[in-house]
N, CA, C and O atoms as a GROMACS GRO file, in nm:
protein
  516
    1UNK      N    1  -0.501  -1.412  -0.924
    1UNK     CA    2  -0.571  -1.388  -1.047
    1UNK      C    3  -0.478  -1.419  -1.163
    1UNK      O    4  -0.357  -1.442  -1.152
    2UNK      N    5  -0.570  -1.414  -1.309
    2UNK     CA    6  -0.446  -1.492  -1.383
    2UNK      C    7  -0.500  -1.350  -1.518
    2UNK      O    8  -0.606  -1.288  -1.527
    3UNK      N    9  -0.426  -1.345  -1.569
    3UNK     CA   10  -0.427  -1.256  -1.725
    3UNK      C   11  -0.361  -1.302  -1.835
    3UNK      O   12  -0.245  -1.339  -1.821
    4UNK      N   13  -0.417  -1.309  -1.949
    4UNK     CA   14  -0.376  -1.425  -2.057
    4UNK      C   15  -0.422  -1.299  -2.202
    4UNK      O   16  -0.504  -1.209  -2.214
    5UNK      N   17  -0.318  -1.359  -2.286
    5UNK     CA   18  -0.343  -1.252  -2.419
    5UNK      C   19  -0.262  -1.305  -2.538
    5UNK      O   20  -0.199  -1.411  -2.541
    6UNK      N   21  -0.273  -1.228  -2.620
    6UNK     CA   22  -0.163  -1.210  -2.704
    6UNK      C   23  -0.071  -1.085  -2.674
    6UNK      O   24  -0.102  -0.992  -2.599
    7UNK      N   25   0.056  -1.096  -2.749
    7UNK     CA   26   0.131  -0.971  -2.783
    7UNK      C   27   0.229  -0.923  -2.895
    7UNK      O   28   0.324  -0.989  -2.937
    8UNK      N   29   0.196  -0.808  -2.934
    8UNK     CA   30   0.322  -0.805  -3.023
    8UNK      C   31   0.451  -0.730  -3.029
    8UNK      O   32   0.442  -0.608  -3.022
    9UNK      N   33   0.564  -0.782  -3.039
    9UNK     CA   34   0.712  -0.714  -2.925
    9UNK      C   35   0.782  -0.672  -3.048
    9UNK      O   36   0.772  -0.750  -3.144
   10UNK      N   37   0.850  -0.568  -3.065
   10UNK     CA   38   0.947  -0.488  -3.168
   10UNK      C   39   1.066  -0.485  -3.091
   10UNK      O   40   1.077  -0.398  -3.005
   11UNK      N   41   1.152  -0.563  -3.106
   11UNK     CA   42   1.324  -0.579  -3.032
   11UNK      C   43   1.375  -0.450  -3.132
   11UNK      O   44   1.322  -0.416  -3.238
   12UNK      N   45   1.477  -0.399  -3.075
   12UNK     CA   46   1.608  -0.306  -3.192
   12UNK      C   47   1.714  -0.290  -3.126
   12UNK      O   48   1.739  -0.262  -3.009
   13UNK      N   49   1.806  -0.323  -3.263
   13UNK     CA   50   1.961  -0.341  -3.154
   13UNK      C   51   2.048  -0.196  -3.153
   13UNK      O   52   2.077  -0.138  -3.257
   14UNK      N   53   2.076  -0.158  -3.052
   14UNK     CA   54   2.096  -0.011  -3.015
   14UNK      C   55   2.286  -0.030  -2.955
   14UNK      O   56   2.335  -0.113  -2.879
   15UNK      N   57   2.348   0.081  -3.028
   15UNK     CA   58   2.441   0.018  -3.036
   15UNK      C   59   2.550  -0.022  -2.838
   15UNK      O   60   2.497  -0.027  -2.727
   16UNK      N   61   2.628  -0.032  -2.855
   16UNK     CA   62   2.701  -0.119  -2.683
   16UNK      C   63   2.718   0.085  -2.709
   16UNK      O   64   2.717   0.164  -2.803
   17UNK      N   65   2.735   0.091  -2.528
   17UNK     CA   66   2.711   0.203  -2.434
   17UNK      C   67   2.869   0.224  -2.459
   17UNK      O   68   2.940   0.124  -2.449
   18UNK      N   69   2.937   0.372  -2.496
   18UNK     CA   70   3.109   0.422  -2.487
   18UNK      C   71   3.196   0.322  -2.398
   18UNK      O   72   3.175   0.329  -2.277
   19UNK      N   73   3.283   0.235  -2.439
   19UNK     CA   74   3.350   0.170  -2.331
   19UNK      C   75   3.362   0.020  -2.328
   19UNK      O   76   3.461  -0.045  -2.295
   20UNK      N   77   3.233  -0.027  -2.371
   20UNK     CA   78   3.170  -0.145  -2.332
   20UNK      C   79   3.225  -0.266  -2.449
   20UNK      O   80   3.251  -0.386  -2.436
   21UNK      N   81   3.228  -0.184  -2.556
   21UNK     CA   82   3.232  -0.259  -2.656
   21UNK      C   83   3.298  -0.363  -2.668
   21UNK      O   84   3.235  -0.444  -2.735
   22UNK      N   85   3.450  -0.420  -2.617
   22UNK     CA   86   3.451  -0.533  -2.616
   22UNK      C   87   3.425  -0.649  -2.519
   22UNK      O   88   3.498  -0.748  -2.514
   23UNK      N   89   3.342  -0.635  -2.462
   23UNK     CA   90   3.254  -0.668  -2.378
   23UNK      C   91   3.166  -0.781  -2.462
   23UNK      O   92   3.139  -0.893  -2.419
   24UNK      N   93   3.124  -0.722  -2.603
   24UNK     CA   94   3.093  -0.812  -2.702
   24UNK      C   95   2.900  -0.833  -2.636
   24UNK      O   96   2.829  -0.932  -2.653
   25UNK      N   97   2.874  -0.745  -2.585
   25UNK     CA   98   2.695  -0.753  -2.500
   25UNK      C   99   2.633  -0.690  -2.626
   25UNK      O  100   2.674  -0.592  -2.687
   26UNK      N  101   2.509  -0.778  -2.658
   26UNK     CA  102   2.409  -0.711  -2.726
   26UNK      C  103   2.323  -0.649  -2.637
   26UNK      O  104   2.286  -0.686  -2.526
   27UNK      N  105   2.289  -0.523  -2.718
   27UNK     CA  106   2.159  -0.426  -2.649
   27UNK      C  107   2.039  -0.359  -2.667
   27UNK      O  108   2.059  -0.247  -2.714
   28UNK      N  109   1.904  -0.388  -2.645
   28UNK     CA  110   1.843  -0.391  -2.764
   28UNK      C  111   1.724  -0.250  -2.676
   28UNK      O  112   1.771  -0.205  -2.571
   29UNK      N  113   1.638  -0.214  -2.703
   29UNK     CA  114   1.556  -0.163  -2.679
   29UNK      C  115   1.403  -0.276  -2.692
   29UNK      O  116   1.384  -0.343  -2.794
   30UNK      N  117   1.319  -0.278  -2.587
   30UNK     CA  118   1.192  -0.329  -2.643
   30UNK      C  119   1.068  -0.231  -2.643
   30UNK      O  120   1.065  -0.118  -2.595
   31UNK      N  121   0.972  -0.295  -2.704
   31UNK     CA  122   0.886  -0.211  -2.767
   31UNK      C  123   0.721  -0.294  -2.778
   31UNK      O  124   0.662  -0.280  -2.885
   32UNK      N  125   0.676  -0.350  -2.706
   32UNK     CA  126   0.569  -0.419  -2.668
   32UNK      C  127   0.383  -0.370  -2.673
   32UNK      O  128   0.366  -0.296  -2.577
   33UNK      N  129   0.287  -0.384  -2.729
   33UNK     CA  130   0.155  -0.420  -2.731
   33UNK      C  131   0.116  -0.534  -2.672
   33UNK      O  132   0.143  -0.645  -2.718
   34UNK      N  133   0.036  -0.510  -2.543
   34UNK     CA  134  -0.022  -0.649  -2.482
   34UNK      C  135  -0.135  -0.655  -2.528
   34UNK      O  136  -0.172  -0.560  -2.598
   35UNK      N  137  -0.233  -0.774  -2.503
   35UNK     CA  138  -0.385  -0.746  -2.588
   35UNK      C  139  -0.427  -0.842  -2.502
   35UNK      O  140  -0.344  -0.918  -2.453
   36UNK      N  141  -0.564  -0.853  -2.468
   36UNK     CA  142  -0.613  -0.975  -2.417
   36UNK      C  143  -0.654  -0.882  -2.279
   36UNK      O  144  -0.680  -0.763  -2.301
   37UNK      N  145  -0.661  -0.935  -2.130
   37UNK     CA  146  -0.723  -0.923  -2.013
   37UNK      C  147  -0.585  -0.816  -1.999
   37UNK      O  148  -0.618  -0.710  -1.946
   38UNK      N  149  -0.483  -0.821  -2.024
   38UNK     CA  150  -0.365  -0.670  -1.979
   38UNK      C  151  -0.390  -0.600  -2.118
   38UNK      O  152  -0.341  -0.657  -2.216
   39UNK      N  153  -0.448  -0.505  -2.134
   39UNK     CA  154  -0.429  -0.400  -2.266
   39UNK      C  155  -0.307  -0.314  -2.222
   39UNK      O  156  -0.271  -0.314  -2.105
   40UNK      N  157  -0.258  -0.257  -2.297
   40UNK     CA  158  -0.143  -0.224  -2.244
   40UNK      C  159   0.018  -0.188  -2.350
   40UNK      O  160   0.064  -0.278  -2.421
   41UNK      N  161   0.068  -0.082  -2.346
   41UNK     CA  162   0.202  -0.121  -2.394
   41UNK      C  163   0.287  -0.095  -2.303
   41UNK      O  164   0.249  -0.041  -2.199
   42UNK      N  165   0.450  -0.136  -2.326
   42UNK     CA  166   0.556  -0.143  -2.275
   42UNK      C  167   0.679  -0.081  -2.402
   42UNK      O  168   0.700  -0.094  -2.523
   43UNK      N  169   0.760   0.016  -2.237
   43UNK     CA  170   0.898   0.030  -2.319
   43UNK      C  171   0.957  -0.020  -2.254
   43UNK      O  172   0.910  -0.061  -2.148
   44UNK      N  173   1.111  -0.045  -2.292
   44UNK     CA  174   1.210  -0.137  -2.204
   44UNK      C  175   1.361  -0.144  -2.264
   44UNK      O  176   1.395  -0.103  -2.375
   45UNK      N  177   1.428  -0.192  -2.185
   45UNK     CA  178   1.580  -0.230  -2.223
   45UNK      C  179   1.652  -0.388  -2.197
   45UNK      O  180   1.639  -0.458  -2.097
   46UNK      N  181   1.727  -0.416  -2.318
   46UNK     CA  182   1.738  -0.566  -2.314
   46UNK      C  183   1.889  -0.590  -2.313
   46UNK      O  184   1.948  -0.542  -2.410
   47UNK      N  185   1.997  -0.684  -2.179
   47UNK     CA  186   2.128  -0.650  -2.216
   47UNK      C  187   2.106  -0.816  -2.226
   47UNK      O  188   2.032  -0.888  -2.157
   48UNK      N  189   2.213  -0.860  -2.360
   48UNK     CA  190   2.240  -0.988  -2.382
   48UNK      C  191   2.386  -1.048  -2.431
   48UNK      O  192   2.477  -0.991  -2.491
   49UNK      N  193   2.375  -1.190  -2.380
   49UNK     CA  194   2.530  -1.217  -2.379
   49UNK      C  195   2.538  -1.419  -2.442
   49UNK      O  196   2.500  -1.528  -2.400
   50UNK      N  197   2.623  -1.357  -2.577
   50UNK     CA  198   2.624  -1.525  -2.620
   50UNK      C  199   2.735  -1.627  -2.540
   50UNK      O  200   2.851  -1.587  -2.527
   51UNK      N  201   2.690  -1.773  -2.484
   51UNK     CA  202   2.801  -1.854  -2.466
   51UNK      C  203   2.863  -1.891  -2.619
   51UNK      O  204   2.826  -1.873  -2.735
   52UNK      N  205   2.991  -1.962  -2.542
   52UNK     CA  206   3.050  -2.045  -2.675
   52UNK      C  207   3.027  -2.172  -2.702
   52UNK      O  208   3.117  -2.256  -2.708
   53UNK      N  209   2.923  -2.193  -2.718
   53UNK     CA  210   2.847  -2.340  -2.705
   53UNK      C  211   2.720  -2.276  -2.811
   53UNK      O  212   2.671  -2.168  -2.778
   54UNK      N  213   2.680  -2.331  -2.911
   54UNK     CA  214   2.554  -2.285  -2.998
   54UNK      C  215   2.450  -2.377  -2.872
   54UNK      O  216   2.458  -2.481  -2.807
   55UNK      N  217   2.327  -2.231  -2.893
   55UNK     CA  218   2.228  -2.234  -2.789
   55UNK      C  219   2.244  -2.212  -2.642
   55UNK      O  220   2.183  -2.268  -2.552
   56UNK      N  221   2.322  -2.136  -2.637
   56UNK     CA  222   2.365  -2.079  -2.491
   56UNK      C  223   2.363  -1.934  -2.480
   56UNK      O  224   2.413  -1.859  -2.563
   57UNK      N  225   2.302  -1.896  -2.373
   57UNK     CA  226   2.292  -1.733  -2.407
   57UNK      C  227   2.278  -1.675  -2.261
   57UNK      O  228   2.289  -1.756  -2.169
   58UNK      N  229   2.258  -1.556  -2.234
   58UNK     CA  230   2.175  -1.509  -2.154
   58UNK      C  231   2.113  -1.359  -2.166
   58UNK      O  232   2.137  -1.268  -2.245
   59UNK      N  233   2.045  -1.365  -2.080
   59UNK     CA  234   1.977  -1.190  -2.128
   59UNK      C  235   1.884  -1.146  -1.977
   59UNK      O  236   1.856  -1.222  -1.885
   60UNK      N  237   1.853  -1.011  -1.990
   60UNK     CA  238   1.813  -0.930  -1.840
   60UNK      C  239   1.757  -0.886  -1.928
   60UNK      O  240   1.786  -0.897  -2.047
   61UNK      N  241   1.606  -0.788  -1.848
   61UNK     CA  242   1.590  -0.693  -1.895
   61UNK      C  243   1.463  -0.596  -1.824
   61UNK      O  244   1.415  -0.672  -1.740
   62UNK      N  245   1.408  -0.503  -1.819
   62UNK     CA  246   1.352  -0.419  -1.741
   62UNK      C  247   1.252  -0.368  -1.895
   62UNK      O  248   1.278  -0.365  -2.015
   63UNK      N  249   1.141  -0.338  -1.818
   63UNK     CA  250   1.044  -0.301  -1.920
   63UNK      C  251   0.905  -0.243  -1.814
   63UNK      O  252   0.850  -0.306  -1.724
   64UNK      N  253   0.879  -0.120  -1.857
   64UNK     CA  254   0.745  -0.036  -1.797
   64UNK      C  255   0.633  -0.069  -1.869
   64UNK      O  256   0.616  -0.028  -1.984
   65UNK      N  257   0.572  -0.124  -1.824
   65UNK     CA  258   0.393  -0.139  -1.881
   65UNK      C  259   0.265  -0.082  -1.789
   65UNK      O  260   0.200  -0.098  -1.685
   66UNK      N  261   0.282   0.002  -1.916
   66UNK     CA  262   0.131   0.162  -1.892
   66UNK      C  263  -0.008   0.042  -1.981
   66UNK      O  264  -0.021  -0.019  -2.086
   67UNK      N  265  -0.078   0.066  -1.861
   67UNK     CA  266  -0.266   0.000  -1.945
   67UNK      C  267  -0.291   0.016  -1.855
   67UNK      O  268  -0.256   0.086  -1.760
   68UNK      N  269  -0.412  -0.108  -1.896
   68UNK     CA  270  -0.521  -0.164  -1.806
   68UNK      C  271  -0.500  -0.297  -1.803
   68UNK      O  272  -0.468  -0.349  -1.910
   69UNK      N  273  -0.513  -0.379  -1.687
   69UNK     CA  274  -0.495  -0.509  -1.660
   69UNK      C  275  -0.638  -0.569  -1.536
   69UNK      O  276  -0.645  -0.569  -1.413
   70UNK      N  277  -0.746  -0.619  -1.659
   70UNK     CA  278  -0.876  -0.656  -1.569
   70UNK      C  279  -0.960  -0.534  -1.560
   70UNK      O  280  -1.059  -0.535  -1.487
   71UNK      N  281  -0.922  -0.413  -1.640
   71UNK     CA  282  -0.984  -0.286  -1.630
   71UNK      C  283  -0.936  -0.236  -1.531
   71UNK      O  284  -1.035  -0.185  -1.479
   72UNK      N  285  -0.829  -0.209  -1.450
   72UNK     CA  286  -0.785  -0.133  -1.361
   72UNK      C  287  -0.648  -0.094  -1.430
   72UNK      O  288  -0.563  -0.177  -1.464
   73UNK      N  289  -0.635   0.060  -1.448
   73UNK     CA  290  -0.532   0.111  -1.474
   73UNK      C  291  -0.443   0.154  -1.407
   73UNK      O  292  -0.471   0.185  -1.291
   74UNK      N  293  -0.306   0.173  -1.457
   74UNK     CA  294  -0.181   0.196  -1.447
   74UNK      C  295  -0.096   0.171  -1.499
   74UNK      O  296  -0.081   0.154  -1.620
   75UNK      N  297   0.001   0.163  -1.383
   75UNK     CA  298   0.153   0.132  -1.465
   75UNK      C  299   0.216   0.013  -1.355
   75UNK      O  300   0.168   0.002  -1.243
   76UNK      N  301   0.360  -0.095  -1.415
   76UNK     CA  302   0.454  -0.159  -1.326
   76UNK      C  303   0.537  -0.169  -1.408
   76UNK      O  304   0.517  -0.121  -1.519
   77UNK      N  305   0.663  -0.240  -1.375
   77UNK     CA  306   0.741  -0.268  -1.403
   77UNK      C  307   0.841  -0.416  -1.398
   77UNK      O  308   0.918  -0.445  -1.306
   78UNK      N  309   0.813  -0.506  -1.534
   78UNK     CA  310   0.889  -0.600  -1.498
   78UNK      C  311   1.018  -0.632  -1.489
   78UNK      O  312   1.075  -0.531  -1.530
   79UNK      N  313   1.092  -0.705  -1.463
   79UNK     CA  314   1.207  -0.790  -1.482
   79UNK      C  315   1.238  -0.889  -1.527
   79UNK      O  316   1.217  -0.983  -1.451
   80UNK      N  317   1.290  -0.921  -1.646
   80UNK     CA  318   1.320  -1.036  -1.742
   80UNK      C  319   1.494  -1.086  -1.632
   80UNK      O  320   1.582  -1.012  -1.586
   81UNK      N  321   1.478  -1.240  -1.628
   81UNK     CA  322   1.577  -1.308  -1.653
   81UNK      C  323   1.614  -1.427  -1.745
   81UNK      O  324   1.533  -1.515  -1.718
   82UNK      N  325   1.670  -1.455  -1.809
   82UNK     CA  326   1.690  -1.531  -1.907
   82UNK      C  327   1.824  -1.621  -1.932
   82UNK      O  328   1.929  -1.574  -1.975
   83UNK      N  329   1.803  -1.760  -1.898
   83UNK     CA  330   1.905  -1.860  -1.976
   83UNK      C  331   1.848  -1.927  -2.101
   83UNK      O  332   1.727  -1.936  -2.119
   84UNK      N  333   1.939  -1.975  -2.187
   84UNK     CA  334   1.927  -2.081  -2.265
   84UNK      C  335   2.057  -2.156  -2.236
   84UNK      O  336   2.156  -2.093  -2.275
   85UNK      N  337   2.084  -2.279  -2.174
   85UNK     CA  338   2.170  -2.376  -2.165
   85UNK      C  339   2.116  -2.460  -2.254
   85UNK      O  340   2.028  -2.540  -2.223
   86UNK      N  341   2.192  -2.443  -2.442
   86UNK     CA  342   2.224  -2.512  -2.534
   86UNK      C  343   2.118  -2.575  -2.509
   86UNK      O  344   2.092  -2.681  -2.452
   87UNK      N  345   2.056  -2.489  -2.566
   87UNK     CA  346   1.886  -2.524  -2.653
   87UNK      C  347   1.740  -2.482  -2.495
   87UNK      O  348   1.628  -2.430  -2.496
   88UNK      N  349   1.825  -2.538  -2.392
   88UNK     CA  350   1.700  -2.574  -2.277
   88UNK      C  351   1.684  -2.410  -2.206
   88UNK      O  352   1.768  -2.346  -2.143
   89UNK      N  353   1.565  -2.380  -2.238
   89UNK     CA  354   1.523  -2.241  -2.192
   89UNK      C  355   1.452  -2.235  -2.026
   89UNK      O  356   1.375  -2.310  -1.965
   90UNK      N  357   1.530  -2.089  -1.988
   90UNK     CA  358   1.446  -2.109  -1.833
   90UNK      C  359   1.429  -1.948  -1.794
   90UNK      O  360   1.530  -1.903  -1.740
   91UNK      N  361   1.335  -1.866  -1.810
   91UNK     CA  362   1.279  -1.756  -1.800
   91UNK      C  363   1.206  -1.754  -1.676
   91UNK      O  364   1.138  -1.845  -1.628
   92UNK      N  365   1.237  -1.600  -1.617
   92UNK     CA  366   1.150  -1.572  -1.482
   92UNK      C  367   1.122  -1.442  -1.509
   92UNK      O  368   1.229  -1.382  -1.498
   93UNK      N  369   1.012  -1.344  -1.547
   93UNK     CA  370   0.975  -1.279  -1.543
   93UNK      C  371   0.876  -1.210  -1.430
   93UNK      O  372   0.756  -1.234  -1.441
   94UNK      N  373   0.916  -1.133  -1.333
   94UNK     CA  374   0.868  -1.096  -1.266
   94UNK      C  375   0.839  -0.960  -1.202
   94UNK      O  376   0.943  -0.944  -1.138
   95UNK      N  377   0.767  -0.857  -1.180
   95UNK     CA  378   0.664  -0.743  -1.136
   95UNK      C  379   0.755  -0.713  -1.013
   95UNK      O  380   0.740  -0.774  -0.908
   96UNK      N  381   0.872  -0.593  -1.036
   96UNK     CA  382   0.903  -0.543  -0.954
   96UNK      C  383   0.849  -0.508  -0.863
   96UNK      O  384   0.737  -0.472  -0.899
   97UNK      N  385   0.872  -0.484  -0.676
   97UNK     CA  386   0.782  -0.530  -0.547
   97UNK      C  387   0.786  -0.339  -0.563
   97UNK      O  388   0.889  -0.276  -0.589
   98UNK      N  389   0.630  -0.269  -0.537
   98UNK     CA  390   0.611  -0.148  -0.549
   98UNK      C  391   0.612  -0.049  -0.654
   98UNK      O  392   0.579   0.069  -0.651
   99UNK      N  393   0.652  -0.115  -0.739
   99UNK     CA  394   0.664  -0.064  -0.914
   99UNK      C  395   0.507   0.001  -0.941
   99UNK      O  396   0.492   0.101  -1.010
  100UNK      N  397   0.419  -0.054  -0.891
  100UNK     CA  398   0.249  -0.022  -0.951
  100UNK      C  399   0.245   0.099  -0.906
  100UNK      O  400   0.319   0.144  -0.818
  101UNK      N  401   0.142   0.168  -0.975
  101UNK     CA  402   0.114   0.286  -0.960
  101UNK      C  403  -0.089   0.290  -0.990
  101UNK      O  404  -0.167   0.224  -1.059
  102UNK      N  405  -0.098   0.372  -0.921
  102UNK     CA  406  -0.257   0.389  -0.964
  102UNK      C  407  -0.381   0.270  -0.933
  102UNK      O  408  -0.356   0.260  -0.813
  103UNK      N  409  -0.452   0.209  -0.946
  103UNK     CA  410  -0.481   0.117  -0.916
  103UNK      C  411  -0.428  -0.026  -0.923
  103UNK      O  412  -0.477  -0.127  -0.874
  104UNK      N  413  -0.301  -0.008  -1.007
  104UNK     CA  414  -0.197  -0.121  -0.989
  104UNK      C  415  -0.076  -0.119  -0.862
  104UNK      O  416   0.030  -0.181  -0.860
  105UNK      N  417  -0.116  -0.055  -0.791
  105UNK     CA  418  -0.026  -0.036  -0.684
  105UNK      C  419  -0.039  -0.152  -0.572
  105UNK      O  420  -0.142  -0.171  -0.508
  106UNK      N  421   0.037  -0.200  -0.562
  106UNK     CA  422   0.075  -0.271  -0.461
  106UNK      C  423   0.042  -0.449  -0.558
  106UNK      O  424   0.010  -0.554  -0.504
  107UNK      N  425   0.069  -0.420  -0.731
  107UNK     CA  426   0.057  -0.530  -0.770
  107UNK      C  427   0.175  -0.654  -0.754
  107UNK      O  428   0.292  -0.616  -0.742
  108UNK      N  429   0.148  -0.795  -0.754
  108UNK     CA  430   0.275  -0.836  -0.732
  108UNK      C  431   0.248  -0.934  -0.840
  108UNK      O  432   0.128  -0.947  -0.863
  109UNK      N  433   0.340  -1.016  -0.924
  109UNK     CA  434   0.270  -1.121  -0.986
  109UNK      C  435   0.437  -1.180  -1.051
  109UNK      O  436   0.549  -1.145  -1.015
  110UNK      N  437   0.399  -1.274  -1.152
  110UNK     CA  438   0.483  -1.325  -1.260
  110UNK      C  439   0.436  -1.348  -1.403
  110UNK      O  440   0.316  -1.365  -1.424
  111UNK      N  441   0.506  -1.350  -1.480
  111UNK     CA  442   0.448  -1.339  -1.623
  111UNK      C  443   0.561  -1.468  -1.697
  111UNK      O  444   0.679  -1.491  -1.670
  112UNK      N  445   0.482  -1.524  -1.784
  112UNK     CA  446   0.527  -1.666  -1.869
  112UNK      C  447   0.521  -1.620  -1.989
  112UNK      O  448   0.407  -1.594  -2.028
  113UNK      N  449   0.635  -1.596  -2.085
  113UNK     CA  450   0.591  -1.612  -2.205
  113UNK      C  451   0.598  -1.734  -2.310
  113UNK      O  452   0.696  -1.808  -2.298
  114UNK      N  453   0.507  -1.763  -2.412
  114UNK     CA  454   0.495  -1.862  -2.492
  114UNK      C  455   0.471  -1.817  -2.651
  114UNK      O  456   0.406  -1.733  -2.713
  115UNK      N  457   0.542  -1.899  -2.672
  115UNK     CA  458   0.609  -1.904  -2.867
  115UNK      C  459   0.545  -2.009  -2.913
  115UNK      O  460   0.569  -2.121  -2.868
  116UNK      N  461   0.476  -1.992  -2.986
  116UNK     CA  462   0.434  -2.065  -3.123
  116UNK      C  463   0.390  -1.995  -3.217
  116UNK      O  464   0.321  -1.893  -3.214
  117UNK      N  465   0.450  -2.079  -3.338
  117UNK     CA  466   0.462  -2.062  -3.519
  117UNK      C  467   0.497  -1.928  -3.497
  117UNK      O  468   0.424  -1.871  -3.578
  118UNK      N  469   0.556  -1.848  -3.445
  118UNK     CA  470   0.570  -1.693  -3.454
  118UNK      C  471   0.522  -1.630  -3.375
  118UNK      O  472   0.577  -1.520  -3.383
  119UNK      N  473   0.391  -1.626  -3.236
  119UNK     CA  474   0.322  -1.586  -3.237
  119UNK      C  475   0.302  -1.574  -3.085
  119UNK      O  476   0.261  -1.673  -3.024
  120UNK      N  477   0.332  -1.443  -3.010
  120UNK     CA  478   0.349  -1.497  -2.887
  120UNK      C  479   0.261  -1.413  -2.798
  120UNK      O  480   0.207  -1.310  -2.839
  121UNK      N  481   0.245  -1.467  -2.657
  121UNK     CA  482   0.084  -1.488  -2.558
  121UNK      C  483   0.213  -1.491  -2.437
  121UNK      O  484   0.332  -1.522  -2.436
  122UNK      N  485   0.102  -1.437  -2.332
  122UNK     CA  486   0.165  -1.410  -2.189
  122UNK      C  487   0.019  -1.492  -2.162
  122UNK      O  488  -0.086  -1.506  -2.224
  123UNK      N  489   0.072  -1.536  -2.036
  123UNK     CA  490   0.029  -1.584  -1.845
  123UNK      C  491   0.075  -1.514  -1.773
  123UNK      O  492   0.195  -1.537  -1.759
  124UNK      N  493   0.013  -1.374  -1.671
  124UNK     CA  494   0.033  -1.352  -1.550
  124UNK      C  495  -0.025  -1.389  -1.465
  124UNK      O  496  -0.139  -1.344  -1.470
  125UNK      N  497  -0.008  -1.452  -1.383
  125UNK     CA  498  -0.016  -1.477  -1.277
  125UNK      C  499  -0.005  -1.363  -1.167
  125UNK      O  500   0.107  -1.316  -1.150
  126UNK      N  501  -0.081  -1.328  -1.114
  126UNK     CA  502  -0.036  -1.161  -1.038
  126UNK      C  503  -0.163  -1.174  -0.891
  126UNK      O  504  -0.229  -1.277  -0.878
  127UNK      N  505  -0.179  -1.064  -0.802
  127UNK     CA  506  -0.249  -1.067  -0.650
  127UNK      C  507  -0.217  -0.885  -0.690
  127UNK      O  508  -0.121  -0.830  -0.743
  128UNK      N  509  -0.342  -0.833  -0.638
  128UNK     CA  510  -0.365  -0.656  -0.594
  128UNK      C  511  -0.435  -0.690  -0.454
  128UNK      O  512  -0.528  -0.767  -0.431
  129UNK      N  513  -0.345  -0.591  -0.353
  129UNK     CA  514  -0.405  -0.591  -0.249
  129UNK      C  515  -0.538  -0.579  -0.215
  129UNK      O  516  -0.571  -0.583  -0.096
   0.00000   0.00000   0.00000
């Protein structure tokens, strides 16, 4: 099955964890509204790390999303991975295996996100037993 929307995401940079600091990792908190076939929000945590090359980066991140997705409620949990190799982007977002709860239980899927003029929309791609 596929789920398609808009969304709107509130990043905040929260400061590096006692210790870490020259480590030089940004850390952000996220803060997400899905809209479309997943209603839904998300909280989450974002750890990120610049190369020394402009447009090089990387970033992780974990995020809980409480809704409805197709009208069946619950909760899961994704997993962000993230490169940018100097400019060329390659994201895998994917639905931790048992994370669902409630009628999202036993969901499995992947999620795409897409940017334009500002304005950004998910593709999941996802299977409920």
């Amino acid at each position: 099955m596929q789920a398609n929307g808009p969304f709107d995401v509130k990043l905040t940079p929260q400061p590096a964890a006692p210790g870490i600091e020259p480590a030089n990792l940004g850390r952000m908190t996220i803060d997400k509204q899905f809209h479309g076939d997943l209603e839904a929000t998300s909280l989450g945590e974002m750890l990120s790390a610049m190369g020394q090359v402009q447009g090089s980066a990387g970033y992780v991140a974990i995020e809980r999303v409480i809704g409805t997705l197709h009208g069946k409620q619950g909760s899961f949990v994704l997993q962000h991975y993230g490169i940018m190799d100097r400019g060329a982007p390659q994201l895998t977002i994917t639905v931790v295996p048992d994370s669902g709860t409630d009628a999202l239980a036993g969901l499995l899927g992947t999620m795409q996100i897409q940017i334009e003029d500002g304005k950004h929309s998910y593709v999941f791609d996802y299977t409920l037993p």
